[in-house]
N, C-alpha and C positions, 0 to 999 in steps of 0.2 A: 157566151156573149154573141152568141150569131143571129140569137133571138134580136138582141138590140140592131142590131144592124137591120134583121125586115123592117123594125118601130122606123126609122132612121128615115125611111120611103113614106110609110104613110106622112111623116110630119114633112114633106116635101107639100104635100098638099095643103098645106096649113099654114105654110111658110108666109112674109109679108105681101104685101102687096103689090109690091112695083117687079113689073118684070126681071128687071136685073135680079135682085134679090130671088128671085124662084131659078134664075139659071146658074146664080151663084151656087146656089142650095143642088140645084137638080147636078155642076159639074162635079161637088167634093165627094155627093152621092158616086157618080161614074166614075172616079180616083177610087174609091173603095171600093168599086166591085170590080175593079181591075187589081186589085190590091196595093196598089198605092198609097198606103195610109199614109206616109211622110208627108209628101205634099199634099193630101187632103186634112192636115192637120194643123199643116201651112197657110191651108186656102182660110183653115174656117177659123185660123187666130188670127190671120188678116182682115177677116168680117167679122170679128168683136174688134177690132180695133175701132170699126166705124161704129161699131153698136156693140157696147158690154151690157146689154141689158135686153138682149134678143134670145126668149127662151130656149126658140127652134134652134140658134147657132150653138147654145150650150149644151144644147141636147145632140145634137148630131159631132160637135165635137166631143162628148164623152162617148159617146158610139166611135168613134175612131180609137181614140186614147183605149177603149176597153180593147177592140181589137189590136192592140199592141202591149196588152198583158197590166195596163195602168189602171189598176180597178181602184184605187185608191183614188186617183186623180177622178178618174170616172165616176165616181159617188159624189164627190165634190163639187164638181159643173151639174152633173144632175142634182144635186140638191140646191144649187143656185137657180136652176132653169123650174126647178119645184116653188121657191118663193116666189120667181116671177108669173107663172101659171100655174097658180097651184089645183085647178080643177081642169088643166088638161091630163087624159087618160093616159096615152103614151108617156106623156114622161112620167109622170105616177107607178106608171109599170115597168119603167125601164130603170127607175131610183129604186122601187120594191127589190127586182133582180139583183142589181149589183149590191143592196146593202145584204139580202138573202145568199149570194156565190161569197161575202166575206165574212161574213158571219161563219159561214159553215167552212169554211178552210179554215178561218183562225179558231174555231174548236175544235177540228181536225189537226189543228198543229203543223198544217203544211205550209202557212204564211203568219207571217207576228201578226198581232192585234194591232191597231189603228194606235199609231200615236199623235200628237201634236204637230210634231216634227216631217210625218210624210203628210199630213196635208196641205193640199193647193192652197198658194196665196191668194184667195180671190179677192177683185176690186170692190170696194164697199158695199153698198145696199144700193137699192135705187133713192133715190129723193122722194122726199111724201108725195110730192106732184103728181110721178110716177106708178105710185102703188093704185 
């Protein structure tokens, strides 16, 4: 998972537009490289509260959550942050990774297989508007 955490910086450079939103982004980054994960996990499900439909926040939060051993959850927000961009690179390769590190544990037998029941509740789809 450490690999996601470098992807985590590049999409700092990608981030929205408006300033706030790139210092929001550039502080949850500096909670994580201090190891902070709680509160940077805090920070970036308070900025989907403003935006559930910000690929970058879903992407840099499953980069936390993975750093806290929640690869499940972690697949989940990456694959939502994948419908909303699905031809950016980073998350593309950061959803590749974590569905490749469960796969191969749950044939490995060191983690159960994916059920129903541990995936994230996520909030709907976007609106046609939005796609």
């Amino acid at each position: 998972m450490h690999r996601l955490k470098r992807y985590l910086l590049v999409l700092l450079a990608c981030s929205a537009s408006t300033g706030t939103a790139v210092a929001q982004q550039e502080y949850t980054a500096d909670l994580l490289a201090q190891g902070q994960t709680v509160r940077a996990i805090d920070e970036l499900e308070a900025q989907l509260g403003q935006n559930p439909f910000d690929p970058v926040t879903l992407n840099n939060l499953a980069v936390a959550r993975g750093e806290r051993g929640d690869f499940f959850v972690a697949a989940d927000l990456l694959r939502r942050a994948h419908r909303l961009a699905p031809a950016h690179p980073v998350i593309e390769q950061n959803l590749t990774q974590v569905d490749a590190w469960i796969s191969h544990h749950a044939d490995s037998g060191r983690i159960a297989p994916l059920t129903e029941d541990r995936r994230l509740r996520l909030p709907p789809e976007p609106p046609p508007l939005w796609r």
